[in-house]
C-alpha positions as CSV (number, residue, x, y, z in Angstrom):
1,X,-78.1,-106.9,-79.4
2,X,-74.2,-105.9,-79.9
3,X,-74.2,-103.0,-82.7
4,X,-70.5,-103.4,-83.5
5,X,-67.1,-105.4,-82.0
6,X,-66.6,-103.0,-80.1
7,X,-70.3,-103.2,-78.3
8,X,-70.0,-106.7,-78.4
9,X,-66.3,-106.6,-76.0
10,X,-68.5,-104.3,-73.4
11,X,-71.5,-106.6,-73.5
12,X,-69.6,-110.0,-73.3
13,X,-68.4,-108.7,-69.6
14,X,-71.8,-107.5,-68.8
15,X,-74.2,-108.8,-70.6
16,X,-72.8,-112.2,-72.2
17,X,-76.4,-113.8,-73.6
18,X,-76.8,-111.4,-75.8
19,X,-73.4,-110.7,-76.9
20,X,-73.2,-114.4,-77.9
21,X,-76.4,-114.6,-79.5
22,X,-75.0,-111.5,-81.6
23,X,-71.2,-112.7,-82.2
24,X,-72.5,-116.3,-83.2
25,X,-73.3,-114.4,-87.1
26,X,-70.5,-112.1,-86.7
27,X,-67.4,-114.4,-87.4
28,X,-65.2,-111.1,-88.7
29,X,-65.9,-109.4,-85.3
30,X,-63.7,-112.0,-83.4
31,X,-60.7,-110.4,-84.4
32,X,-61.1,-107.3,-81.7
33,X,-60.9,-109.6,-79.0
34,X,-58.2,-111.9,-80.3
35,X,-56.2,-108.0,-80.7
36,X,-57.6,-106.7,-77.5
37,X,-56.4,-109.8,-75.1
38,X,-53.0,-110.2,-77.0
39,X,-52.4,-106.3,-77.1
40,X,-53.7,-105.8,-73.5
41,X,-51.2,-108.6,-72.2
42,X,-48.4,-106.9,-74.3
43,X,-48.7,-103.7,-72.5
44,X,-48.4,-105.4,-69.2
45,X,-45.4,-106.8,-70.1
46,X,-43.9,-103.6,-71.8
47,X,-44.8,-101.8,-68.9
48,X,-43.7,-104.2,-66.3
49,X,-40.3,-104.5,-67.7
50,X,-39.7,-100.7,-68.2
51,X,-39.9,-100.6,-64.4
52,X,-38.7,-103.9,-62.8
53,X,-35.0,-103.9,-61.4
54,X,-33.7,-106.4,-64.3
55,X,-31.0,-107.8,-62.0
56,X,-33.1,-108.3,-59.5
57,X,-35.7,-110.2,-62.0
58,X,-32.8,-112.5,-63.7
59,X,-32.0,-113.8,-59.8
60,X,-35.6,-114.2,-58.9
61,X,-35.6,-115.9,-62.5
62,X,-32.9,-117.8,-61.8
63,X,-33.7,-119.0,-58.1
64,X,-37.0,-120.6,-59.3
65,X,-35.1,-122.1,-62.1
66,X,-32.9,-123.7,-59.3
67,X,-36.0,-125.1,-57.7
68,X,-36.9,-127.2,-60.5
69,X,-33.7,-128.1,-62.3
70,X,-32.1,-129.2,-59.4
71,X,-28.8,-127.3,-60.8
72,X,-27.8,-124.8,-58.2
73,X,-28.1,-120.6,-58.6
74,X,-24.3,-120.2,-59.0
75,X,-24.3,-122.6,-61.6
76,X,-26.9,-120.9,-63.6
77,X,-25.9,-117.3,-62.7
78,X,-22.5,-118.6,-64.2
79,X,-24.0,-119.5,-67.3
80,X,-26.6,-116.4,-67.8
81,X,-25.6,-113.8,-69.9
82,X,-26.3,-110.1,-68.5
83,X,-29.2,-109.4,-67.9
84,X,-31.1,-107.4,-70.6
85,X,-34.7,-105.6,-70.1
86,X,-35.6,-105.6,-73.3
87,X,-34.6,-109.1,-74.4
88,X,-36.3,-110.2,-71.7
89,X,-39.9,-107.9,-72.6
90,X,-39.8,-109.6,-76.0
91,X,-39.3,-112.9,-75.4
92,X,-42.0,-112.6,-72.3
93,X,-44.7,-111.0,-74.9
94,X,-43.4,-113.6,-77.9
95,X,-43.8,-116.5,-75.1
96,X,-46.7,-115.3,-74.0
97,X,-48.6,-114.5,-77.2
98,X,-47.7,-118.1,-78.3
99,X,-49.2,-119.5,-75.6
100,X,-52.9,-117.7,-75.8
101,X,-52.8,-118.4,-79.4
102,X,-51.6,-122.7,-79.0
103,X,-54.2,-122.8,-75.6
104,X,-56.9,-120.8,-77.8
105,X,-56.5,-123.7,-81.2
106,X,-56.4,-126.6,-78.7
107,X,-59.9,-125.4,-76.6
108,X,-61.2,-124.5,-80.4
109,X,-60.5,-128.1,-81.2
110,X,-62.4,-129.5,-77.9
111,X,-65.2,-127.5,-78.4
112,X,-65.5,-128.6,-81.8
113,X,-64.9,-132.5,-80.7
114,X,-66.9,-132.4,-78.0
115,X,-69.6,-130.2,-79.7
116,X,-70.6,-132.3,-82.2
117,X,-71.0,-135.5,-79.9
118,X,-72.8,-133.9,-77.3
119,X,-75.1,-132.0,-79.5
120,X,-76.6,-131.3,-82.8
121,X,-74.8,-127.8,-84.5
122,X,-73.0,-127.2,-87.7
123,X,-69.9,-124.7,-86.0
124,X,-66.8,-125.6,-87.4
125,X,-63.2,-125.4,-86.2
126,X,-63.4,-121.2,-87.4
127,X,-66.1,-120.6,-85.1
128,X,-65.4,-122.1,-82.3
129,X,-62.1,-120.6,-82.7
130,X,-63.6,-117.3,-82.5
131,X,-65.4,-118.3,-79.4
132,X,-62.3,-118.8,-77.6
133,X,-61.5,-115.4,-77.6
134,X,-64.4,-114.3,-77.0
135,X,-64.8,-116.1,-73.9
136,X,-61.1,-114.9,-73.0
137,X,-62.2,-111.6,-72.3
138,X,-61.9,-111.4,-69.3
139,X,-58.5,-111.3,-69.7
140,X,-58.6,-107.7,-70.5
141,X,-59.6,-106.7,-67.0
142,X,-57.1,-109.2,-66.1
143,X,-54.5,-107.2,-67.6
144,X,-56.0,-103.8,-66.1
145,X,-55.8,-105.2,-62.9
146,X,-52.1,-106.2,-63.5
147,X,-51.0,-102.6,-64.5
148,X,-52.9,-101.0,-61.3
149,X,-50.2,-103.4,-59.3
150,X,-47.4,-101.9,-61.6
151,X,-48.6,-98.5,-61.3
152,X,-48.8,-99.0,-57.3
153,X,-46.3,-100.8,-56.5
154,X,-43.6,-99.7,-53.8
155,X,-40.7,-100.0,-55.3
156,X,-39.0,-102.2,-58.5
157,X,-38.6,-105.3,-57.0
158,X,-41.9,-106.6,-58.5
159,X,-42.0,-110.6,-59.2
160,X,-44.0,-111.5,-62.5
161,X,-46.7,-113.0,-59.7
162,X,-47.5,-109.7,-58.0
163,X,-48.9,-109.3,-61.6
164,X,-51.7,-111.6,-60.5
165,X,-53.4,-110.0,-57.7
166,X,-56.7,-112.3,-57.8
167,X,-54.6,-115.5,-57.8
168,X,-55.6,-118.5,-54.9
169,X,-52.4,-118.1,-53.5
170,X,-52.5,-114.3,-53.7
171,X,-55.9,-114.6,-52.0
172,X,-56.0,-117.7,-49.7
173,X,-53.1,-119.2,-49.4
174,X,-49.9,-117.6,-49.7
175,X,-47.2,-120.3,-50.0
176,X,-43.9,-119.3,-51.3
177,X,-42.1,-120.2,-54.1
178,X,-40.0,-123.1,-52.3
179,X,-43.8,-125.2,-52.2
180,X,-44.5,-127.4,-54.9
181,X,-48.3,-126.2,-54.6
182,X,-46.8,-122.4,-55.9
183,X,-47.1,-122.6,-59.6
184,X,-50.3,-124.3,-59.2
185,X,-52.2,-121.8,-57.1
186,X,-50.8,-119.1,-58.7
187,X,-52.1,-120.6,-62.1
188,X,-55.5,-120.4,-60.8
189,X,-56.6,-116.8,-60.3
190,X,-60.8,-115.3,-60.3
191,X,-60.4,-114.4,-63.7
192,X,-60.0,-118.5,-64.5
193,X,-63.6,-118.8,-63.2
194,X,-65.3,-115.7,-65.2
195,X,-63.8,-117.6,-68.5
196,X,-65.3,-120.9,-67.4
197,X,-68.0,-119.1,-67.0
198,X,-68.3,-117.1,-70.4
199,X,-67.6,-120.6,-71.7
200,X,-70.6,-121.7,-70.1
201,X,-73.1,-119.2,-71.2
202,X,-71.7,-119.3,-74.6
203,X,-72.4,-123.1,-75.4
204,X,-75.9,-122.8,-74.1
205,X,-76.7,-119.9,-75.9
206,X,-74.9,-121.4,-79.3
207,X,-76.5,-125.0,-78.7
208,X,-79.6,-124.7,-77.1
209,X,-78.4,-127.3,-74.0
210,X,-79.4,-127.4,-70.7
211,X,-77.5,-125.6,-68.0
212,X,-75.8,-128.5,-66.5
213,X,-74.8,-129.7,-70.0
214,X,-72.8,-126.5,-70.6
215,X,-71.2,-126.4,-67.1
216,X,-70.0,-129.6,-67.9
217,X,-68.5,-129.2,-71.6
218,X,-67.6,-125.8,-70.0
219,X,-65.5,-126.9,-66.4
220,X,-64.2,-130.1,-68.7
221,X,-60.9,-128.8,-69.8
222,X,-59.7,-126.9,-66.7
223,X,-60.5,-130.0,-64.3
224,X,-58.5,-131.9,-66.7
225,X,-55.2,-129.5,-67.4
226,X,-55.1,-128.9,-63.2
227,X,-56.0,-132.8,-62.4
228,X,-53.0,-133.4,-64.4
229,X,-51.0,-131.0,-62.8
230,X,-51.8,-131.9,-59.4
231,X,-51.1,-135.5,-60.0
232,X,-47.7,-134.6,-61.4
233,X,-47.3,-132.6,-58.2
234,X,-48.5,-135.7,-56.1
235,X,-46.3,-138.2,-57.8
């Protein structure tokens, strides 16, 4: 059993049954992870952009941006302002932290949805709220991983997807940016899979289900965000 948040962070990467059956009473101990993921991903991005050639980012920026406007790169180098590293690190951390938080309510809501038609509990919105950041720890690592690229990396021409080492694309299948398919396998990165999985552990040890039962409610959200996505990309 977890002795304190900060146990409870250590055993939710290595030993998650317990660290759920522990967190479960604990609903002020949710906080460390919701600081530990947001603050971990801020220090990525601080660090990334106190390194990156800034130029060389806004015309990577802006040549994806041409990809999927359809406007061309001189048109929207023409109307980008000068590049600025540490407008650019704020609004990246703001966007980001925005992001984790909205994603985080919306799979708290789910849960609690799905929850309470699947199976007999009494968790409201709160907990299950809490149990989205818990199961986003592995985010953390994530994040560690991210800075060992940074802290490697050859040079300062570093594109915000080197940042995902794990990624499918970064693993298996390499397409460039020009493939419609980029976004998408890039999107979808090893860490994706130990969160389904933490998701997975978390419901059976909270609500007593069968395995299958909480692989399900667990795989349910991400089959349903990337079967949208690929139909989009299909269409």
């Amino acid at each position: 059993m977890s002795a304190n948040p900060i146990q409870a962070c250590l055993d939710m990467l290595m030993a998650p049954t317990s660290a759920f059956s522990t967190v479960k009473d604990k609903k002020g101990w949710a906080w460390l992870p919701f600081f530990l993921v947001i603050g971990m991903t801020s220090v990525v991005f601080v660090h990334y952009f106190s390194i990156v050639d800034i130029d060389w980012f806004q015309d990577q920026s802006l040549e994806q941006a041409a990809s999927m406007t359809g406007m061309s790169f001189e048109e929207l180098k023409a109307a980008s302002s000068e590049p600025d590293a540490t407008s650019a690190m704020i609004q990246t951390i703001v966007s980001v932290a925005i992001t984790l938080v909205v994603v985080n309510l919306l799979s708290a809501l789910y849960y609690l949805l799905a929850t309470k038609v699947t199976a007999k509990n009494e968790y409201g919105f709160k907990d299950w709220y809490a149990f989205t950041w818990w199961t986003s720890m592995p985010m953390v690592i994530s994040s560690l991983a991210s800075i060992l690229v940074l802290l490697f990396a050859a040079d300062s021409n570093i594109s915000m997807n080197d940042l995902q080492p794990t990624s499918l694309n970064s693993l298996i299948f390499s397409l460039d940016q020009s493939s419609a398919w980029f976004n998408f396998l890039e999107g979808i990165n090893l860490f994706t899979f130990w969160v389904i999985t933490l998701a997975c552990i978390g419901l059976k040890t909270w609500l007593n289900i069968a395995t299958k039962k909480a692989v399900i409610l667990a795989v349910i959200p991400t089959v349903i965000i990337y079967g949208l996505w690929a139909l989009y990309i299909v269409l």
